[in-house]
C-alpha positions as CSV (number, residue, x, y, z in Angstrom):
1,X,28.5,-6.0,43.9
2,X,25.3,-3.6,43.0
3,X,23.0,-7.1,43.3
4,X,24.8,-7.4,47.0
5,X,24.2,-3.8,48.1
6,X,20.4,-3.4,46.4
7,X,19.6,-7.1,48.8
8,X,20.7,-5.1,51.3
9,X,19.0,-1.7,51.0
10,X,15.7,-3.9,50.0
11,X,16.2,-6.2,53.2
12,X,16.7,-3.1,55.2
13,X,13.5,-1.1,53.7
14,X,11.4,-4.3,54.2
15,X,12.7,-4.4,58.1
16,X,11.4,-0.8,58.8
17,X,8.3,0.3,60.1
18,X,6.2,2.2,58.2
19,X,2.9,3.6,58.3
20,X,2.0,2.5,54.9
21,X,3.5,0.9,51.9
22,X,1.7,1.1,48.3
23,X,2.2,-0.6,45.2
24,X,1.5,1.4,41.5
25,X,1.8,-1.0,38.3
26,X,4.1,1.5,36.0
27,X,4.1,-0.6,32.7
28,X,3.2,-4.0,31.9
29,X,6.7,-4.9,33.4
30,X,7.3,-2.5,36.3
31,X,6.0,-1.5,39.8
32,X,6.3,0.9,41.7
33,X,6.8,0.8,45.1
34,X,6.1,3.8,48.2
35,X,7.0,3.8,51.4
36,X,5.4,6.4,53.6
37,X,5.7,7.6,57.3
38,X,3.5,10.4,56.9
39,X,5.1,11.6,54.2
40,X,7.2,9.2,50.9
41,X,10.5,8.5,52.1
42,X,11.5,6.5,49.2
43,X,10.4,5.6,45.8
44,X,11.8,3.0,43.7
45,X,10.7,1.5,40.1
46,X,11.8,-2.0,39.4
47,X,11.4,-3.7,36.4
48,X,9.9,-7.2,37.2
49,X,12.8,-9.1,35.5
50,X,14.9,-7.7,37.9
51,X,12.9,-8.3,40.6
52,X,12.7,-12.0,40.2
53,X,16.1,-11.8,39.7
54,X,17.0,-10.3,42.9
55,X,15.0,-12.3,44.6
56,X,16.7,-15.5,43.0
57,X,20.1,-14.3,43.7
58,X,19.1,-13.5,47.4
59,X,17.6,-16.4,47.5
60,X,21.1,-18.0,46.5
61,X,23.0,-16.1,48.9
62,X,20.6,-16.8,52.3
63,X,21.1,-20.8,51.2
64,X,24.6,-20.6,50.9
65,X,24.9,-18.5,53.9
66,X,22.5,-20.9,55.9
67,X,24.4,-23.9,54.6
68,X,28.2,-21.9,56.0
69,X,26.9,-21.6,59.5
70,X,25.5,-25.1,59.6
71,X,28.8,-26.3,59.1
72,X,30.4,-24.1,61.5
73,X,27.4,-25.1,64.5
74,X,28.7,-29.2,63.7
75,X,32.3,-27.8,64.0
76,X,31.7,-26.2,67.1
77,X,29.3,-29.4,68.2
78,X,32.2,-32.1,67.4
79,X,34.7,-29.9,69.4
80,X,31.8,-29.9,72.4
81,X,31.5,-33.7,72.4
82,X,35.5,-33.9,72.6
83,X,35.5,-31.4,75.5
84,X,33.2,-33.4,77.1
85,X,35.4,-37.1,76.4
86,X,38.2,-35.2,77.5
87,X,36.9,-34.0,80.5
88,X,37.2,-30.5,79.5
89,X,34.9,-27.9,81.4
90,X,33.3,-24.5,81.6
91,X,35.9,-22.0,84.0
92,X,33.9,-21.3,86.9
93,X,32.9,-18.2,87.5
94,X,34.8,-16.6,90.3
95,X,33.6,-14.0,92.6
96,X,34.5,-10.9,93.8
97,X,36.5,-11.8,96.7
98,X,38.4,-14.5,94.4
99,X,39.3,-12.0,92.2
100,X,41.6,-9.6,94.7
């Protein structure tokens, strides 16, 4: 569960806009990592282990993810081409007039 909600606070750092980020090694097997708008917002040391490891297991997660909604978009293609056999349209929009 903490691997799930750090993916998410990193993918959600990485998505904003900011005026600068900089990168300070800390040890031989940590970084540092600051995120500034004009001032640091946030600052974070990760020990590289665990960032290769977070990046495997979201890794992991995006493929399986990826793999779910391919399944669903042939689901929902294979019920299309059966509408379409059947004869089995799009309701047409109906104006205003139709309507009252």
């Amino acid at each position: 569960m903490q691997i799930v909600i750090l993916a998410i606070a990193i993918l959600i750092s990485a998505t904003q806009v900011f005026a600068e980020t900089t990168y300070e090694k800390v040890s031989d097997n940590e970084i540092k990592v600051i995120n500034t708008l004009p001032v640091v917002i946030n600052q974070n040391v990760y020990n590289y282990e665990f960032l290769l490891s977070q990046r495997t297991a979201i890794q992991e997660m995006k493929d399986r993810d990826n793999i779910l909604r391919d399944k669903e978009l042939v689901e929902i293609d294979m019920a299309l081409a059966e509408c379409k056999k059947l004869g089995i349209k799009e309701e047409p929009v109906k104006t205003l007039e139709e309507t009252l």
